[in-house]
C-alpha positions as CSV (number, residue, x, y, z in Angstrom):
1,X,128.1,29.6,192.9
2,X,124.5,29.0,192.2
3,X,125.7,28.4,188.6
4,X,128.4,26.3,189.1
5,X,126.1,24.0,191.2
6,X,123.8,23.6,188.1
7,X,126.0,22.4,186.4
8,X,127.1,20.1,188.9
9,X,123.9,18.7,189.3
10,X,123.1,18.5,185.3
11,X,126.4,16.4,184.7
12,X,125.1,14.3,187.8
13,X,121.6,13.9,186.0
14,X,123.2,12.8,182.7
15,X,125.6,10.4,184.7
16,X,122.3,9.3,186.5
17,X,120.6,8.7,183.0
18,X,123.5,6.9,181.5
19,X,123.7,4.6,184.5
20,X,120.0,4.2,184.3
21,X,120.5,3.2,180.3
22,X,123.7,0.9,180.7
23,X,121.6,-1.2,184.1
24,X,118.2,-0.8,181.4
25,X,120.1,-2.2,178.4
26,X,122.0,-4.7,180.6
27,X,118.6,-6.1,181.8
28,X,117.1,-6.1,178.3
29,X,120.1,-7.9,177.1
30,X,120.0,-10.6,179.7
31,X,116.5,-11.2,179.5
32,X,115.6,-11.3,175.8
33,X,118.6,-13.2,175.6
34,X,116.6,-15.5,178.3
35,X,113.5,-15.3,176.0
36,X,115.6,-16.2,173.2
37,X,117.1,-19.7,174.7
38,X,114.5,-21.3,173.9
39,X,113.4,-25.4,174.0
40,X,110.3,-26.7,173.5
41,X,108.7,-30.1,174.6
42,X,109.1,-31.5,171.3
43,X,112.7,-30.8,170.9
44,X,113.1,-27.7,169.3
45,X,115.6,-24.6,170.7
46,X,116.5,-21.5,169.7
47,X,120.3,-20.0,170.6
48,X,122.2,-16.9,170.2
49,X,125.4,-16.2,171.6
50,X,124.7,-12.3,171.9
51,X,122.8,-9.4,172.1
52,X,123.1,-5.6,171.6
53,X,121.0,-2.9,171.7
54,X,120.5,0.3,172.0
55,X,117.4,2.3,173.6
56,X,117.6,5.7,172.8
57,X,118.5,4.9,169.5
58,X,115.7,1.7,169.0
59,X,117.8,-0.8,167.8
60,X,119.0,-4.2,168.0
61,X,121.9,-6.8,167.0
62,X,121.3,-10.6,167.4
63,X,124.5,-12.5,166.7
64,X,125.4,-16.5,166.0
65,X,121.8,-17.0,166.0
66,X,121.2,-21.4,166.3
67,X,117.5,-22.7,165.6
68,X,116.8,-26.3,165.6
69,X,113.9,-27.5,164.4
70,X,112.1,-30.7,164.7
71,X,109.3,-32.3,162.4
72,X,108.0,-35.7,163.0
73,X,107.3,-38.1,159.7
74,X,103.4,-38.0,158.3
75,X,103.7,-41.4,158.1
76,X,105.6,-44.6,159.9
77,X,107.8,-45.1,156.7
78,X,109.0,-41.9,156.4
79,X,111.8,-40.2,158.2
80,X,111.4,-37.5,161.2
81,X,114.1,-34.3,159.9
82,X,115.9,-31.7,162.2
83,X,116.6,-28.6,160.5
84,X,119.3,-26.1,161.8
85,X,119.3,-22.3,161.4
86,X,123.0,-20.2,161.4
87,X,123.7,-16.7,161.1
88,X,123.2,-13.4,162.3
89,X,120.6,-10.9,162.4
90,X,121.5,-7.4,161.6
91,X,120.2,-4.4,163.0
92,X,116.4,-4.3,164.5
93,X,115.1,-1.2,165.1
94,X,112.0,-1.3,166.4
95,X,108.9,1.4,166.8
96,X,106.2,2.0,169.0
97,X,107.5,-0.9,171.1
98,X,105.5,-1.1,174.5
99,X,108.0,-1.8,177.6
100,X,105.6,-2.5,179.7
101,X,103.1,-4.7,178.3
102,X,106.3,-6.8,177.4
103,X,107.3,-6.8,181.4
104,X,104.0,-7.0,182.7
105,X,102.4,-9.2,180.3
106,X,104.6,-11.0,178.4
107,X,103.4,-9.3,175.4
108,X,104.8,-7.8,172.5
109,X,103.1,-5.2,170.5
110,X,105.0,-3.5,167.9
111,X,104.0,-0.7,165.3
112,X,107.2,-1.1,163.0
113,X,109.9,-3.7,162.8
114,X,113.1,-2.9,160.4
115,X,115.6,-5.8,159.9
116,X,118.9,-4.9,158.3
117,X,121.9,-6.6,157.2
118,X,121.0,-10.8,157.8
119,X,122.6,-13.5,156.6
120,X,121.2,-16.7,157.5
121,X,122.2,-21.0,156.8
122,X,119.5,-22.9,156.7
123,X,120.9,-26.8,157.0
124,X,118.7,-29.9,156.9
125,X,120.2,-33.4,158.6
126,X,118.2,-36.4,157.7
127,X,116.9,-38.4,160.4
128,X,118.3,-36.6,163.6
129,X,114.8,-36.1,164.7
130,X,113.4,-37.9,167.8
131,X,110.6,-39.9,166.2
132,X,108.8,-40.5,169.3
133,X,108.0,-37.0,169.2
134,X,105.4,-35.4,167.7
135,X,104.8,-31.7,166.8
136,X,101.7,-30.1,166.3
137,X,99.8,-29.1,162.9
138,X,99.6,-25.5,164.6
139,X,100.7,-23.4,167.6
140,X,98.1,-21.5,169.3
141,X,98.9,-19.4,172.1
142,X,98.6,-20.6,175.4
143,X,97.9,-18.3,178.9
144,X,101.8,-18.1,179.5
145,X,103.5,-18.1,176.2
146,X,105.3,-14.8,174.6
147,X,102.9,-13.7,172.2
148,X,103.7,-10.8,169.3
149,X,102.0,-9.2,167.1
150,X,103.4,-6.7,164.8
151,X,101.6,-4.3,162.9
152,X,104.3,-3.5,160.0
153,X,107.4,-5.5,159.5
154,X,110.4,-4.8,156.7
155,X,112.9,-7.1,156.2
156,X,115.6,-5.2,154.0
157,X,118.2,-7.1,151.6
158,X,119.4,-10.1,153.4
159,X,121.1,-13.7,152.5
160,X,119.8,-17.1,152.9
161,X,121.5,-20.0,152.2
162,X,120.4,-23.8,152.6
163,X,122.1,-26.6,152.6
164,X,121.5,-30.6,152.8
165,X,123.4,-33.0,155.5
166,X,127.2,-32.6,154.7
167,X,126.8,-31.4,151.4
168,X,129.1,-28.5,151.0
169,X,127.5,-26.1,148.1
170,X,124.3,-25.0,149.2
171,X,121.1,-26.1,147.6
172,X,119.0,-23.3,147.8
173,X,120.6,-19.7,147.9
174,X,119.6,-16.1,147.4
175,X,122.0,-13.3,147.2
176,X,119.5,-10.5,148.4
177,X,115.9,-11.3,149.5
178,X,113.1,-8.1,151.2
179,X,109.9,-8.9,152.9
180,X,106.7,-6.9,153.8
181,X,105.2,-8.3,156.1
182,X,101.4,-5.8,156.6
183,X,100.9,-7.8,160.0
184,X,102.5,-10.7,162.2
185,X,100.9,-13.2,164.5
186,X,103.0,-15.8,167.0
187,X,102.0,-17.8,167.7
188,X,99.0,-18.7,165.1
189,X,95.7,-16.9,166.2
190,X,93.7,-19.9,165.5
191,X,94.8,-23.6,163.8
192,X,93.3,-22.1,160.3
193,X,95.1,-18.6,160.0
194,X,98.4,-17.8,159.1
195,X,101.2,-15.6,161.1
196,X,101.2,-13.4,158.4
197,X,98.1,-11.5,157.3
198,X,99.5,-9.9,154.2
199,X,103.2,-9.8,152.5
200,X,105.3,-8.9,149.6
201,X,108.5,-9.9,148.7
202,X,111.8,-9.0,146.1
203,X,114.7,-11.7,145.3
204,X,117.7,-11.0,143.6
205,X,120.6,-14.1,142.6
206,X,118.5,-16.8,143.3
207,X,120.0,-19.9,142.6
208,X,118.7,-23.8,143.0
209,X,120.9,-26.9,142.7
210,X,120.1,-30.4,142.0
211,X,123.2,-32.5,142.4
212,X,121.9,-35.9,141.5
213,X,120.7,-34.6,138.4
214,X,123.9,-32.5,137.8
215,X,121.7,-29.3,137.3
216,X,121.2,-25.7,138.7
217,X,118.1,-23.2,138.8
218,X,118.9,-19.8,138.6
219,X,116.3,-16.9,138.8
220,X,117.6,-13.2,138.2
221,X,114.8,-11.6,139.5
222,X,111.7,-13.1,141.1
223,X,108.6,-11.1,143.5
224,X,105.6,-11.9,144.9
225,X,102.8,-10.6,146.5
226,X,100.1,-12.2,149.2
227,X,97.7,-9.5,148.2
228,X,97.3,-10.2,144.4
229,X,97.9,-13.5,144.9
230,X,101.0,-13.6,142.5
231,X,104.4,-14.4,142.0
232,X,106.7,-13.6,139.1
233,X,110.3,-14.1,137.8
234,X,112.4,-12.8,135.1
235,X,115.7,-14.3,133.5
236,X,115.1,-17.8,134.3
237,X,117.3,-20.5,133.7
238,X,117.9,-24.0,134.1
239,X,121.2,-24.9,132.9
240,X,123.2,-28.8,133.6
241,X,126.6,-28.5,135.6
242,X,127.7,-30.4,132.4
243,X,128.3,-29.0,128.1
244,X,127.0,-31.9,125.9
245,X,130.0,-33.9,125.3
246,X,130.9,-33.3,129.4
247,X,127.5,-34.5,130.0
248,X,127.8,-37.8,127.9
249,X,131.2,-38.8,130.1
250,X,129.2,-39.1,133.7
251,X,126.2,-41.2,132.4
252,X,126.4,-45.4,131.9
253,X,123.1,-44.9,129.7
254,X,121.1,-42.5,127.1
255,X,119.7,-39.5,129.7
256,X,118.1,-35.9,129.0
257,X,120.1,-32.8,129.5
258,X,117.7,-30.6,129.5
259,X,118.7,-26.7,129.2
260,X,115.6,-23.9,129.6
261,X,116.0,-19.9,129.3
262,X,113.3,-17.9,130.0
263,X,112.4,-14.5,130.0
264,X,110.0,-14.2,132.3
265,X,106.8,-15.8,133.7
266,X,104.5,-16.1,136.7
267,X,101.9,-17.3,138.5
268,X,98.2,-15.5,139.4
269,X,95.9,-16.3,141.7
270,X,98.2,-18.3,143.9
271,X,97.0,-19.7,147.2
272,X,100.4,-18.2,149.1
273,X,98.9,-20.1,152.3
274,X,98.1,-23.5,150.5
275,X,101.8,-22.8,149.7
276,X,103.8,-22.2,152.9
277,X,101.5,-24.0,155.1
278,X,100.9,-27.7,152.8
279,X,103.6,-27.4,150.2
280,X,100.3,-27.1,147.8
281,X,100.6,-25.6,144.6
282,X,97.3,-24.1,143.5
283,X,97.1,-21.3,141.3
284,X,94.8,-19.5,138.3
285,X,97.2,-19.4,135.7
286,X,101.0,-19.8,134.7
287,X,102.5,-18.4,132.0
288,X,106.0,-18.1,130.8
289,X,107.1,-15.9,127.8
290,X,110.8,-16.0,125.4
291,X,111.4,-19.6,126.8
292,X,114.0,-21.5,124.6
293,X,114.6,-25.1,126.0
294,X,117.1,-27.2,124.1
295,X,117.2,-31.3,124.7
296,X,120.0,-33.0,124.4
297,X,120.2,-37.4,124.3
298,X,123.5,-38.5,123.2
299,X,122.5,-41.3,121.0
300,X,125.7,-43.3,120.8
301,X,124.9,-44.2,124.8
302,X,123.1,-47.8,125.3
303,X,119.1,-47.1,126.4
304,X,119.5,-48.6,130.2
305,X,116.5,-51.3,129.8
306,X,115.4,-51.6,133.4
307,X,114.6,-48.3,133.8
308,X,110.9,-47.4,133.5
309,X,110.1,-44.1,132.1
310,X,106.7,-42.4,133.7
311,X,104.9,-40.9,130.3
312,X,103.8,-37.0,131.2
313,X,100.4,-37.4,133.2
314,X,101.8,-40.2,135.4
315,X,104.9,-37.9,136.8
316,X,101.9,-35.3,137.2
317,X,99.5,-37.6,139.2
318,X,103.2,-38.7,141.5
319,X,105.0,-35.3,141.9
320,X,104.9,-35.7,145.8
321,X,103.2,-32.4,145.8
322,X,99.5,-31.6,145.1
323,X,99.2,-29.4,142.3
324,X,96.0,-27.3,140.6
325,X,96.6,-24.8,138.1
326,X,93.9,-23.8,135.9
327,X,95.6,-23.0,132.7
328,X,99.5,-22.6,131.7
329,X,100.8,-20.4,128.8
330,X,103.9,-20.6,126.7
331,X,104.1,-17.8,124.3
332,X,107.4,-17.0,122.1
333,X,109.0,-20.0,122.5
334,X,111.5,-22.5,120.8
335,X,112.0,-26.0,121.6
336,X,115.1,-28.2,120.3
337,X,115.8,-31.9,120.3
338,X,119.7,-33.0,119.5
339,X,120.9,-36.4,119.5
340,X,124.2,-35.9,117.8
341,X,126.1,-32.8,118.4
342,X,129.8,-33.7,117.3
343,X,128.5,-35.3,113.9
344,X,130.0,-34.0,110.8
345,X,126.7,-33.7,109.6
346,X,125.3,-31.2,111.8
347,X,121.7,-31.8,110.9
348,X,121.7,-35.5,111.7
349,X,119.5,-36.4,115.1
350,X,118.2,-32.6,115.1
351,X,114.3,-31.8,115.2
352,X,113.6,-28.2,115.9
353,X,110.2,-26.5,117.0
354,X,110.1,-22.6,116.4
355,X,107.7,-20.0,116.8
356,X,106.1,-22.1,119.5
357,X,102.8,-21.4,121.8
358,X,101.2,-24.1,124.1
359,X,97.8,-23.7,126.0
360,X,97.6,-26.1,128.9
361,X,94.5,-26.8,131.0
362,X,93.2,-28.4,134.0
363,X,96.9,-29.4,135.5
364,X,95.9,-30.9,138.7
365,X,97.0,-33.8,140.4
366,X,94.1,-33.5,142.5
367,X,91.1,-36.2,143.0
368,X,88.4,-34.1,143.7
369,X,89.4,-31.8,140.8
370,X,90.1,-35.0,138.6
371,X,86.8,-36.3,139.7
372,X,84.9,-33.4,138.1
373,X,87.0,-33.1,135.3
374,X,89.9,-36.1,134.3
375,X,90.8,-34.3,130.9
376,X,94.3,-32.4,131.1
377,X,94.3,-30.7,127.7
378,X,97.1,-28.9,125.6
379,X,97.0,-27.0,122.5
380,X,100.2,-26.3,120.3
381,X,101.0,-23.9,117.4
382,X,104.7,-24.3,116.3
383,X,106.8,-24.1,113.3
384,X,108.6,-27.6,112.9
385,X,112.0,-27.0,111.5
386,X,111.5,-23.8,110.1
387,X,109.6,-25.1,107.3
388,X,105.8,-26.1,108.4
389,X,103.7,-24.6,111.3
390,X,102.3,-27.9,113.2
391,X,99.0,-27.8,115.0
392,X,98.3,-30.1,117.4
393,X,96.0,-31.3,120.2
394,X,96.6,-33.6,123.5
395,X,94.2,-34.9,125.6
396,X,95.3,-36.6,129.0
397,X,92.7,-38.8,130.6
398,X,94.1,-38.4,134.5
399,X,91.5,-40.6,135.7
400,X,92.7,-43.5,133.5
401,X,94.9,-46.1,135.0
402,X,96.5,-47.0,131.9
403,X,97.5,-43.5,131.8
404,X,95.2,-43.1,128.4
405,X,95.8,-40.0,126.1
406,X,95.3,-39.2,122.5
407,X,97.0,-37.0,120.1
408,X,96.1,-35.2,116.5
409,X,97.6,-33.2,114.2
410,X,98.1,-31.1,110.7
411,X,100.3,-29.8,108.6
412,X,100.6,-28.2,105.3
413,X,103.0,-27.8,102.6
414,X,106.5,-28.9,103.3
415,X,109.3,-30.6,101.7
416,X,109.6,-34.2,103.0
417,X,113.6,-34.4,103.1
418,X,113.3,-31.2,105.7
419,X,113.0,-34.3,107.6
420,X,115.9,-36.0,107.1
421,X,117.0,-34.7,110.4
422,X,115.3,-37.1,112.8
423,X,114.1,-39.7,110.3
424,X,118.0,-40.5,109.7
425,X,118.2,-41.3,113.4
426,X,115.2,-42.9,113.7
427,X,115.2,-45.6,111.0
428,X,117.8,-46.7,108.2
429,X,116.2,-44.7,105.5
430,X,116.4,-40.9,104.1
431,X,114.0,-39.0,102.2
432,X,115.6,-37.9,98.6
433,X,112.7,-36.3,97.5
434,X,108.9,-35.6,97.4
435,X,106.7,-32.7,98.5
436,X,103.5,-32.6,101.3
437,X,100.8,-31.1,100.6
438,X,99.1,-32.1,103.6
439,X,99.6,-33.8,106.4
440,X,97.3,-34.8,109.5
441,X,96.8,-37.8,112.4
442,X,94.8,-39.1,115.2
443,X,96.4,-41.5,117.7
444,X,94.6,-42.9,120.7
445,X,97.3,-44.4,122.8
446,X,98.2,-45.9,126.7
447,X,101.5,-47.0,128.6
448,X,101.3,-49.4,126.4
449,X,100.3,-49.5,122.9
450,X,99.5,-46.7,120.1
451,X,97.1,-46.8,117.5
452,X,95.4,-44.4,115.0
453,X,95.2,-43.7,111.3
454,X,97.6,-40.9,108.8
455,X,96.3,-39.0,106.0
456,X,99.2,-38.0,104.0
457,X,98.5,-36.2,100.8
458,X,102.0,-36.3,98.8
459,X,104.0,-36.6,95.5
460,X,107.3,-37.1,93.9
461,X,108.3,-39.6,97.0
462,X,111.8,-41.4,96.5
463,X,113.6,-43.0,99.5
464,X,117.4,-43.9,99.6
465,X,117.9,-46.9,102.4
466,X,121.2,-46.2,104.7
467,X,123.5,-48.6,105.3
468,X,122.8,-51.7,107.6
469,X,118.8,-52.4,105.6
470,X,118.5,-55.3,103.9
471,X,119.8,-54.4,100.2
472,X,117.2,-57.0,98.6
473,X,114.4,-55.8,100.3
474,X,115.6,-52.3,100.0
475,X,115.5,-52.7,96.3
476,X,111.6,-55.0,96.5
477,X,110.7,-52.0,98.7
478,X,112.0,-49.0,96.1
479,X,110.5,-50.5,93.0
480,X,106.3,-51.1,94.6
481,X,106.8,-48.0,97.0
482,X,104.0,-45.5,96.8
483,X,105.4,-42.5,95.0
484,X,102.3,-40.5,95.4
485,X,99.3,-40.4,97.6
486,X,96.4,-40.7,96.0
487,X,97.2,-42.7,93.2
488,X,95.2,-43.5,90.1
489,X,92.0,-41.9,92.1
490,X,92.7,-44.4,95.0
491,X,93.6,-42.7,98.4
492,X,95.4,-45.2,101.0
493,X,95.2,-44.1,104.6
494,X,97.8,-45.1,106.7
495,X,97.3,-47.2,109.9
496,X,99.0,-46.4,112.7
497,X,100.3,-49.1,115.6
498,X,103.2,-48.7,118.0
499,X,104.0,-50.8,120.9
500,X,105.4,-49.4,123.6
501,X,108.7,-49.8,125.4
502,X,108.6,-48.9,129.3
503,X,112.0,-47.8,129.3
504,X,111.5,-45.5,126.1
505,X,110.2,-41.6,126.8
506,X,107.1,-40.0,125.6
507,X,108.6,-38.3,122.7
508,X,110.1,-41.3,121.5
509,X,106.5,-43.7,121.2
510,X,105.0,-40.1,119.5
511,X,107.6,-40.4,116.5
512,X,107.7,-44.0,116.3
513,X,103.9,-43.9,116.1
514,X,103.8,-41.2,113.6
515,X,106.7,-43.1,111.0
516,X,104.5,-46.1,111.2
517,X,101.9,-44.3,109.4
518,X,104.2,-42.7,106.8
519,X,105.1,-46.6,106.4
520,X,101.5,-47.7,106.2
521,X,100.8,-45.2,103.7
522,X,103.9,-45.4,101.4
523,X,104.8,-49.0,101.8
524,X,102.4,-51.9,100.2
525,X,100.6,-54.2,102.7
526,X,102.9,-57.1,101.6
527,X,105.8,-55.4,103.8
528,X,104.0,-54.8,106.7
529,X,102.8,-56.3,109.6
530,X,99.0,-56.6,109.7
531,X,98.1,-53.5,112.1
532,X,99.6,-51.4,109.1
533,X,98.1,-52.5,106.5
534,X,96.2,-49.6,104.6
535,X,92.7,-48.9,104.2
536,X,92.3,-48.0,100.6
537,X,89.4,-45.1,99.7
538,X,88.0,-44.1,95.8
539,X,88.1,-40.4,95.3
């Protein structure tokens, strides 16, 4: 009897207990769902549908999770923006979670937080914000806000996804994205910390689109690390929406289509809080390795005239984002430039750059980094068409308003029709024959105007005109042309002068420049305009 009431008494205790955990995990429900409907003075809420847990077992389920989230414009002419957060939240277990200081004093302190399983849509709509609100820089606590702090937090694989207005293809999207975080702060301990003291993160399928420019971003693998200060990526590439003679249909005028594939690269010595907390971009170095970028302008478009294009150091100086990176590195690396790639002459329009590395310094749109040094300087080593390795030097003066920069360079033993390949789309001539023994320039230049002088050491020169020059002149031209340089112990050094076009690109003033010398040095002053005409020197 004394038995049977034991047992009657245990399967009463266990009913008591589960009673006791439904009521417990009922309460917990309805008030962290409570906690969770959230809406702040300035406009902001937070919503989720449902909640499930599970005590004994520490974990949690948040479902149709709805965050929307106000921030006011940093100036009258720009526009406030609402952004709206979808999805679900996995599993959360949670350990070392104290009940009561969570009841009794609105506090949550927890040792461990696992996330499982998320899959979140981020969506941005374009001035749905109230204006005439403002949010803070910075949330510190105040006396009756939740506060948390966790001490270890691990987000496992989960999927983001973000997407602009009505646009239906996400802009931003990651297949599978972890996070370490070392410890977690909300809100802010002070208006100059962080919520996050130290964190780690792994990316898989990342992928970036830029509609307008009919281009995606796509990143294989990418990591990072708060501690080390760095961030790296592997299998990088940038590749247009469009193939070459796709991307010519949906363009009125001559455009880039720029492809890139990288290996891998990085960043050290990145200020992670500059980063999420300013949008500031301010790192030791950057380097990327095995990067092949091809450039493609189809040629037969017209140039659209009223179009202004920024030379290199004034897109820097107006990226919209403050930038300071010490130095960046390109090593192993190929750059192409096509103009025609349908002709039946498969070389015309091509210039090719192998072999190439590129030291970059001082990147920095910043003042009080230009004020102590305005010089943005590169350094290049390449082989230019597989024939001749190219040094050459740029300087960028960043404090200049004319956007100032010069350029030099040097090469050495080459055959000059190996250039037949961008001189044919460039001018109306070709290059039959001749040799280069050396080869080297200096050109100061602005927005505006290019100037400098060409030492071209050569022989055996002979030029064929193409169809559409001036067959008199041609001929004039053929007969005085300088076949070799020097000449009868004369040396003429070429002059170079290029003016400008704002709607033409960087690239294109840099070879116009250059051919002016090869005119100044090979053509007699009688066919050129005064700013060519060469100095002569006895050797």
């Amino acid at each position: 009897m004394k038995k049977q009431k034991w047992w009657i008494f245990a399967l009463v205790g266990l009913v008591a207990i589960a009673i006791a955990v439904f009521v417990a995990e009922g309460y917990l429900k309805k008030r962290i769902k409570q906690e969770l409907q959230i809406q702040t003075t300035y406009g902001d809420t937070l919503q989720i549908s449902k909640v499930d847990l599970g005590i004994l077992r520490g974990w949690m389920d948040i479902n149709d999770l709805v965050i929307r989230w106000n921030i006011p414009p940093k100036d009258s002419s720009a526009e406030s923006l609402t952004y709206l957060i979808r999805g679900k939240i996995g599993k959360v277990q949670l350990k070392g979670l104290s009940f009561a200081q969570y009841l009794f004093r609105n506090r949550i302190q927890i040792n461990k937080l696992l996330i499982d399983s998320s899959a979140l849509d981020l969506h941005l709509i374009k001035s749905a914000a109230d204006g005439s609100k403002s949010t803070p820089d910075s949330m510190v606590a105040t006396e009756n806000e939740l506060a948390i702090t966790i001490n270890g937090m691990e987000i496992a694989p989960s999927r983001i996804r973000y997407f602009v207005g009505e646009e239906a293809k996400p802009r931003f999207e990651v297949d599978a994205i972890s996070l370490n975080i070392e410890e977690f702060h909300y809100p802010q301990v002070s208006d100059t910390s962080s919520y996050v003291n130290h964190f780690s993160w792994e990316a898989k399928g990342l992928r970036y689109s830029r509609a307008e420019q009919f281009s995606d971003l796509l990143i294989a693998n990418s990591s990072g690390s708060s501690q080390d200060s760095s961030l790296t990526f592997s299998q990088l590439q940038f590749l247009p929406l469009y193939s070459k003679a796709e991307y010519s249909r949906h363009l009125k005028h001559k455009d880039s289509r720029v492809e890139i594939n990288a290996g891998q690269g990085g960043l050290k010595g990145l200020d992670w809080f500059a980063l999420l907390s300013g949008g500031h971009i301010r790192a030791r170095s950057f380097t990327m390795d095995s990067c092949f970028i091809e450039v493609y302008e189809d040629s037969r478009l017209p140039v659209d005239e009223t179009r202004y294009k920024s030379l290199y150091q004034e897109k820097l100086l107006h990226a919209g984002v403050d930038i300071s990176v010490d130095t960046a590195k390109f090593r192993h690396s190929k750059l192409t430039f096509e103009m025609r790639p349908d002709d039946p002459q498969p070389q015309v329009g091509f210039l090719n750059f192998l072999d190439l590395d590129a030291v970059l310094s001082n990147i920095t749109n910043d003042s009080a980094e230009i004020a102590r040094d305005p010089l943005l300087r590169a350094q290049v080593n390449t082989v230019v068409n597989g024939e001749s390795e190219l040094k050459a030097y740029f300087t960028f003066d960043l404090s200049s308003r004319d956007y100032a920069y010069t350029y030099s360079g040097e090469m050495h033993g080459f055959d000059l029709p190996e250039f037949n390949t961008i001189l044919m789309e460039t001018s109306q001539m070709k290059i039959a024959a001749g040799r280069m023994q050396r080869l080297s320039y200096r050109v100061d230049a602005d927005k505006r105007i290019s100037t400098g002088e060409m030492r071209m050491d050569y022989s055996d020169l002979k030029i064929e005109w193409l169809e559409g020059h001036n067959k008199l002149a041609a001929l004039a031209q053929k007969i005085v042309m300088r076949e070799q340089n020097p000449k009868n112990d004369n040396y003429r050094v070429g002059q170079i002068y290029h003016e400008r076009k704002p709607f033409r690109s960087f690239w294109n003033s840099y070879l116009k420049s250059l051919l002016s010398g090869l005119n100044s040095t090979a053509m007699p002053n009688l066919f050129l305009p005064d700013e060519l005409d060469a100095k002569k020197e006895k050797i």
